[in-house]
C-alpha positions as a printed NumPy array, in Angstrom:
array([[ 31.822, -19.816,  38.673],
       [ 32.502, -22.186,  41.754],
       [ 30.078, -24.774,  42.203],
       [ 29.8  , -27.418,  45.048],
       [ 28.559, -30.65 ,  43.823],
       [ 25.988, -32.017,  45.54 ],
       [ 24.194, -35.365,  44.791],
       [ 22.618, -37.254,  42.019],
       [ 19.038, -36.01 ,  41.499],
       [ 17.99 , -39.684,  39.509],
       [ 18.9  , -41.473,  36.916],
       [ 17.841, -43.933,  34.17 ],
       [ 18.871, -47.063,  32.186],
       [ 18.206, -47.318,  29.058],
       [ 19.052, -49.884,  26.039],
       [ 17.951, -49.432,  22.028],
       [ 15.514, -46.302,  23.017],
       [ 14.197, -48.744,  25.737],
       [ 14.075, -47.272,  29.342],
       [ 14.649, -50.326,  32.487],
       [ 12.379, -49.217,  34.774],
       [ 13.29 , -51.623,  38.138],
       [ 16.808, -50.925,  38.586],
       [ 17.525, -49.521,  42.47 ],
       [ 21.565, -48.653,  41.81 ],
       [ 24.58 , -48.897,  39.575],
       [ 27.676, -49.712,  40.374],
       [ 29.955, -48.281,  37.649],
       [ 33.365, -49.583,  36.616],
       [ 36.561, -49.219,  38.121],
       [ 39.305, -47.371,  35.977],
       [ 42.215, -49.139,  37.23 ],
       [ 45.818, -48.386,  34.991],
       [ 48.092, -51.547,  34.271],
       [ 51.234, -51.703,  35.856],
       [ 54.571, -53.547,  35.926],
       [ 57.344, -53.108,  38.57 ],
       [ 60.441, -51.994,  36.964],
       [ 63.978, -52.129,  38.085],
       [ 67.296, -52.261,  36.788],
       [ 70.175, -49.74 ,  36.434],
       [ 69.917, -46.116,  36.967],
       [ 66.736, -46.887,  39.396],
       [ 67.434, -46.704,  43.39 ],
       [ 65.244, -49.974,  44.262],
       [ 61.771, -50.402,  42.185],
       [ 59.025, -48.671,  40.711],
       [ 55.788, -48.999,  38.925],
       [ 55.717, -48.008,  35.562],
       [ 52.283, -47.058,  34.438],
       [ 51.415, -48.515,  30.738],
       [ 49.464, -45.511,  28.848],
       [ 45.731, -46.176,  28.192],
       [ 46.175, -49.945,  29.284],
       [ 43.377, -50.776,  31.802],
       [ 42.423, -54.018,  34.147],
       [ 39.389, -55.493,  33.256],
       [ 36.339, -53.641,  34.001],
       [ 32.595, -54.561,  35.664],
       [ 28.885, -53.07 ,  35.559],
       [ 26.642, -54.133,  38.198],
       [ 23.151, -52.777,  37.892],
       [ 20.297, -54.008,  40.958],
       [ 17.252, -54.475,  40.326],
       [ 14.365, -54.093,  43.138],
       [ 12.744, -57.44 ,  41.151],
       [ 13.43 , -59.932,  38.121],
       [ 11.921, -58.538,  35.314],
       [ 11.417, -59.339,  31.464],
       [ 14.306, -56.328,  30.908],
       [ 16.196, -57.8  ,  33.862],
       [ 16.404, -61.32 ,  31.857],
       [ 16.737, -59.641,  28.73 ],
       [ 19.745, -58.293,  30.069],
       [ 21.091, -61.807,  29.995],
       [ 21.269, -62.573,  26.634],
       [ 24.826, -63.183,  25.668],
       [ 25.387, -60.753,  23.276],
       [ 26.871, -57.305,  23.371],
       [ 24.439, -54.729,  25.132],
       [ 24.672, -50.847,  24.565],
       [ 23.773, -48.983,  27.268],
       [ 23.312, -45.658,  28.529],
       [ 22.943, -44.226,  32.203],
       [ 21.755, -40.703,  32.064],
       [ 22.384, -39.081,  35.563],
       [ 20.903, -35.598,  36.737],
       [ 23.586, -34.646,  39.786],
       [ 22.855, -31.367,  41.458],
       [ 24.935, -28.406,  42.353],
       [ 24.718, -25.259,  44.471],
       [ 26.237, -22.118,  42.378],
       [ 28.391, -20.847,  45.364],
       [ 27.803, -17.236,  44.009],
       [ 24.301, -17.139,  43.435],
       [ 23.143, -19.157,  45.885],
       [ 20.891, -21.318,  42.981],
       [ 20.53 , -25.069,  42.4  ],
       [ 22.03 , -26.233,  39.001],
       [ 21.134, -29.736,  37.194],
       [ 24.024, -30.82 ,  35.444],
       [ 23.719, -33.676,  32.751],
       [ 26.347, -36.671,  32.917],
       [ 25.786, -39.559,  30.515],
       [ 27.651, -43.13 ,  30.958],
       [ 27.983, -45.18 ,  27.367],
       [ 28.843, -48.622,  27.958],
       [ 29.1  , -51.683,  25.736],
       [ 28.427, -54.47 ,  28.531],
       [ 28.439, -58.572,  28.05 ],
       [ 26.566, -60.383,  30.802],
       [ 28.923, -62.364,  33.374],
       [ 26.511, -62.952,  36.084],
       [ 22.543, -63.123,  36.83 ],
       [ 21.435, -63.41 ,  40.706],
       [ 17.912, -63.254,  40.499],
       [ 17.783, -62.199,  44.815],
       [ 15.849, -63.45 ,  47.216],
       [ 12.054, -64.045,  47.358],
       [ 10.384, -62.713,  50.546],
       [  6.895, -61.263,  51.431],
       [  6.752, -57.253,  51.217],
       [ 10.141, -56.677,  50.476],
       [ 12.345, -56.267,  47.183],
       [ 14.149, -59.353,  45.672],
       [ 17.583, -57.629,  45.271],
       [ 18.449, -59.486,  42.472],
       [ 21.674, -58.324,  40.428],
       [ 23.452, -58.575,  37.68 ],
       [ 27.041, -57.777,  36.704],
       [ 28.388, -57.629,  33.009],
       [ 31.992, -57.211,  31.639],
       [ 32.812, -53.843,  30.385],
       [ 34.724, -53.261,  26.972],
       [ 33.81 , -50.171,  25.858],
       [ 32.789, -46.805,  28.45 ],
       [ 32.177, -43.422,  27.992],
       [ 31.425, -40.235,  30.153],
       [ 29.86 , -37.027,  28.331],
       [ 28.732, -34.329,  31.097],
       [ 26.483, -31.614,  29.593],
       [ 26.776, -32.745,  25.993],
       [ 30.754, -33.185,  26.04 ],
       [ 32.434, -35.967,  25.669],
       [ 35.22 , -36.433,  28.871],
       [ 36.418, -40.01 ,  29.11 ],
       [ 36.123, -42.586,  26.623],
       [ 37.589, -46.065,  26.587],
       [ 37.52 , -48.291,  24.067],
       [ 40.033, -51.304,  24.714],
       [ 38.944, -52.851,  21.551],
       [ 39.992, -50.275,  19.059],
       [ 42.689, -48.765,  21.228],
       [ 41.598, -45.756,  22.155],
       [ 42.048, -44.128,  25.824],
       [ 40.366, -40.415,  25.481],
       [ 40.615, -38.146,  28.486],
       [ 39.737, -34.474,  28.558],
       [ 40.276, -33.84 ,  24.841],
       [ 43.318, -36.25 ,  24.195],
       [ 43.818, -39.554,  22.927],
       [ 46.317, -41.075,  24.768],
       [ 46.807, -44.494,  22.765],
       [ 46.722, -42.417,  19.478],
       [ 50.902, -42.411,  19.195],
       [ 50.091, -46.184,  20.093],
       [ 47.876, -46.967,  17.132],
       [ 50.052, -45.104,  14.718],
       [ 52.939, -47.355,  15.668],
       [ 51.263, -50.411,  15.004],
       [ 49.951, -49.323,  12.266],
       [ 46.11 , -48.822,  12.973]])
């Protein structure tokens, strides 16, 4: 069934059963692959060779319209689970009906930053915080997609586990 994808109806943070109420946006992490420029014999010049399941380091950054208790509880340094549930809208291109589609973000987040905004009469504070990523997963209607877990080696796309040859070799 074709389906056009439309826009994100809302969302919601939450951490240990705990929704944030406050935050304005997320800005999710980058995937970015490692890479190393190759060249040598048999290659006309250089290339890139991609490493398998071997990612940069990756950043959260959830705003919040205002500092709040959750907002500064956020700062602990510790390791924070969260999850982003996400209801993003389609049109079925058939049937002419609007479909609500559930995606889910998992992320295991350590706090690298607090900006606690601006203060100004009538007006949000803007304040920000950003938090280093090892752990992310994305489940859309139940099913689990993408799941990175630089930790324990594992780099899960679409029903494979690319680092899973990787871990057997070094004997993990």
């Amino acid at each position: 069934m074709p389906k056009i994808d439309e826009i994100i109806t809302n969302y919601a943070v939450y951490e240990d059963a705990t929704e944030y109420l406050g935050t304005s946006e997320v800005t999710l992490p980058e995937i970015t692959n490692l890479a190393e420029e190759i060249s040598g014999a048999g290659i006309a010049g250089n290339v890139e060779a991609v490493i398998i399941g071997h990612i940069e380091a990756m950043t959260l950054t959830l705003n919040f319209r205002t500092v709040t208790e959750n907002t500064i509880k956020l700062a602990e340094p510790r390791v924070h689970k969260l999850d982003l549930r996400a209801a993003q809208q389609e049109q079925n291109t058939r049937t002419g009906q609007t479909e609500v589609r559930s995606v889910k973000h998992i992320l295991k987040v350590r706090p690298k930053k607090l900006a606690p905004g601006k203060l100004a009469a009538a007006s949000a504070s803007d304040a920000n915080g950003e938090y280093a990523v090892t752990y992310y997963a994305i489940y859309i209607d139940g099913k689990k997609k993408l799941e990175i877990d630089q930790l324990n080696y594992i780099f899960y796309v679409n029903g494979k586990d690319y680092l899973s040859e990787v871990r057997k070799a070094l004997g993990k």
